[in-house]
N, C-alpha and C positions, 0 to 999 in steps of 0.2 A: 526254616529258621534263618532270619537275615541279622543274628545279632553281630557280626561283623563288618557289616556295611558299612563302608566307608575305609576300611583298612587295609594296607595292604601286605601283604607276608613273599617273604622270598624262601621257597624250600628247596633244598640241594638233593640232591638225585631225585628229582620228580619223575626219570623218565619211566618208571616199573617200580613194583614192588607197594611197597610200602610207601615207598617217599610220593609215588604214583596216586597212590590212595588217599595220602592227606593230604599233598597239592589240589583234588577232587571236592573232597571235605571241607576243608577251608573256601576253597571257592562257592562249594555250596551255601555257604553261611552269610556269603559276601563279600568277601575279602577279595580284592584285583588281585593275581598270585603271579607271581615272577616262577617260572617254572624250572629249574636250574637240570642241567645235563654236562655230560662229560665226552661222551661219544657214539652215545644213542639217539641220534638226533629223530630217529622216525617215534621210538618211544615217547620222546619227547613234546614230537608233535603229537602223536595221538593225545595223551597227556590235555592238551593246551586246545586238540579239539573237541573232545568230550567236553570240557567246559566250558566253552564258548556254546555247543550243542546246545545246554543245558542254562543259555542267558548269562553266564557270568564272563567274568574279565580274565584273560591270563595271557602271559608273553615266555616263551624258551627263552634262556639266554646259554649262552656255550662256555665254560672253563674247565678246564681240567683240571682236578686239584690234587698235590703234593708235588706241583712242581713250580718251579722258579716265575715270580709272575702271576700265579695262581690267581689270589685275590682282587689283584689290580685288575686283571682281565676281567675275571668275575663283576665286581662292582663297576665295570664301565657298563656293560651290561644293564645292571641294575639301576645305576642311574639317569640312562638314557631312558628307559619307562617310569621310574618315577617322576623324573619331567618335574621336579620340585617338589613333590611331597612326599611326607613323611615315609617311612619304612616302619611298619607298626609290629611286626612277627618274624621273627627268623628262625626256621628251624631245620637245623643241622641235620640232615639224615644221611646226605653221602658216607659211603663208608667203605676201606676194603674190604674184602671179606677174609677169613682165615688161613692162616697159611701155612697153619702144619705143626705137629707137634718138635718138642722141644730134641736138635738132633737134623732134623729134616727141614726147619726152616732157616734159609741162609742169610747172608747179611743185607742182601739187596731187599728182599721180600719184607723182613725183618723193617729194616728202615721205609719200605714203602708202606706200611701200615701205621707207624706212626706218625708220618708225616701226611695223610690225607686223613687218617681216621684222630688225630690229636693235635696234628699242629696246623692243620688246615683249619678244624671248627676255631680256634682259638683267636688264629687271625683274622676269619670270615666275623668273628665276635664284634673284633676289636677296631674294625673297619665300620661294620654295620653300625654302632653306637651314637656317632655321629648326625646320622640318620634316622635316627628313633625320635619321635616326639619329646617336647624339651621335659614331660612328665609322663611316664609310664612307656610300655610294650611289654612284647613278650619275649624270651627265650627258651627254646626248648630244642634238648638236643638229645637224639637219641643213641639209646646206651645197649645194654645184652646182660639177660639173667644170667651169664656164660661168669659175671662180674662174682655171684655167689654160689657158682659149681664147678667146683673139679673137674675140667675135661682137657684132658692129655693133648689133644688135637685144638685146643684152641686156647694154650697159651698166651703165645706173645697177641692175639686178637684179644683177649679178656683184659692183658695190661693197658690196651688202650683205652678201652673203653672203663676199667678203673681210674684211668685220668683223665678222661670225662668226668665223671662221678664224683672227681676230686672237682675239679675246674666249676661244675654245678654249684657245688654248697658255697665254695668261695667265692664267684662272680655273685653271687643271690644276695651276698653278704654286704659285695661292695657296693654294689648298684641300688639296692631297695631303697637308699635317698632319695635316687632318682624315679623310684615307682616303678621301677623295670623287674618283672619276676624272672628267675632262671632257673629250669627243671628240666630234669633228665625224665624219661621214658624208657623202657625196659622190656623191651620182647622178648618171647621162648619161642618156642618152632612153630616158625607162620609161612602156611604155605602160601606163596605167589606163583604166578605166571611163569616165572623164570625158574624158579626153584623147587616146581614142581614136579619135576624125576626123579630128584631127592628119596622123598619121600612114595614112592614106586617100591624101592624097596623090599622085600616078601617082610611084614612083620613089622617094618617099623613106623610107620603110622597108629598103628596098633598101640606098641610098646610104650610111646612117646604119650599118648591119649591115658594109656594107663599109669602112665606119672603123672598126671595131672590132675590137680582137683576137679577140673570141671569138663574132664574127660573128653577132651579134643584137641585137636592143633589149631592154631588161631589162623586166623585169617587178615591181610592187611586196614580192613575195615576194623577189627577187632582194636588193633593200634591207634588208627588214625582219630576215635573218638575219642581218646585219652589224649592225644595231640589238640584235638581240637575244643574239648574242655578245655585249657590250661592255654590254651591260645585265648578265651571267652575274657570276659567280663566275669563268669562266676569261677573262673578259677585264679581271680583276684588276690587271694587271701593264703595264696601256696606258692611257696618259692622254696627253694633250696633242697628237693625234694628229687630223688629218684623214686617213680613208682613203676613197681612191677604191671606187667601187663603182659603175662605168660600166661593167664589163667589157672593159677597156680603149680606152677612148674617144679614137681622135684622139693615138694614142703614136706617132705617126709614120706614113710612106711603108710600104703592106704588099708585098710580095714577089708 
């Protein structure tokens, strides 16, 4: 399916995971993909040679985000492969990951998740804009069902990513003059390459399957179709919009 052709998207942590799968994704559609890393630079390149393998277009570029400089560095990058045109998709995936329940996460920790998982997407936002076609793109940043459960151990990681979720509906609102959609996406437990000893575990695999509606743990392809709708032409018509993409995570008591 080449209904991207022609566009092009910048995704942040492309080098693994998730962000790995829909920089893949997108490129499979068409899309020349700026492939964003932090300090995985071999990830990164596999990343960028898988889809060249595979015919399509994509370039690493290197920033590290939630420190001083972050963006600047980032979008030199960026605009040295866009070589003048447009920036048609950005999507936000970098992110820290958790740091502890409330007690055991200290102030440093504490402010490094805000600052790459909140105040990083916002200025990668507000950088990118610029660069967006003078009518339409896309935005999509991704968020954590973590936003609508309870879990002790992933506090201060849930309030950022609820100010995501905040920053969504209201960037959606302001921008739609412009034709620019902005949506959040929302994973549950998806096992990647990295995060696969995780779920090794004796039992939890299992446990997590059986809170779920559709009785498994997701996988980064599971994500990145939901990324990559809402990147399309048919996810045109959807802004402002956190959708879950847990496979129903934790919707209640199952029968």
């Amino acid at each position: 399916m080449g209904d991207l052709v022609g566009r092009t998207a910048l995704v942040t942590g492309a080098s693994r995971g998730i962000g790995q799968a829909i920089a893949i994704r997108l490129a499979a559609r068409g899309a020349a993909v700026v492939a964003h890393f932090g300090t995985d630079e071999a990830g990164a390149t596999a990343t960028v040679d898988e889809i060249v393998r595979a015919g399509g277009t994509a370039y690493p570029v290197r920033a590290v985000l939630g420190v001083d400089g972050d963006v600047r560095t980032l979008f030199a990058g960026v605009e040295a492969h866009l070589a003048g045109r447009p920036l048609d998709i950005l999507v936000n995936n970098a992110a820290a990951p958790p740091a502890g329940p409330l007690g055991e996460t200290d102030r440093a920790a504490f402010d490094r998740l805000f600052a790459v998982n909140v105040r990083a997407p916002y200025f990668v936002i507000e950088r990118a804009l610029p660069l967006f076609p003078a009518d339409g793109g896309r935005i999509v940043t991704i968020s954590s069902v973590a936003t609508r459960m309870a879990n002790a151990t992933q506090t201060s990681f849930a309030m950022t990513k609820g100010a995501i979720e905040t920053m969504t509906r209201t960037l959606a609102n302001q921008l739609g003059a412009r034709g620019v959609t902005v949506n959040a996406v929302a994973p549950g437990a998806t096992r990647t390459a990295t995060n696969s000893p995780v779920f090794e575990a004796p039992g939890l695999a299992d446990a997590i399957a059986g809170m779920t509606a559709l009785g498994r743990l997701g996988g980064p392809d599971d994500v990145a179709d939901v990324v990559a709708f809402l990147a399309s032409d048919a996810g045109r018509w959807v802004t402002g919009q956190v959708v879950d993409a847990s496979g129903g995570l934790f919707l209640g008591p199952r029968a």
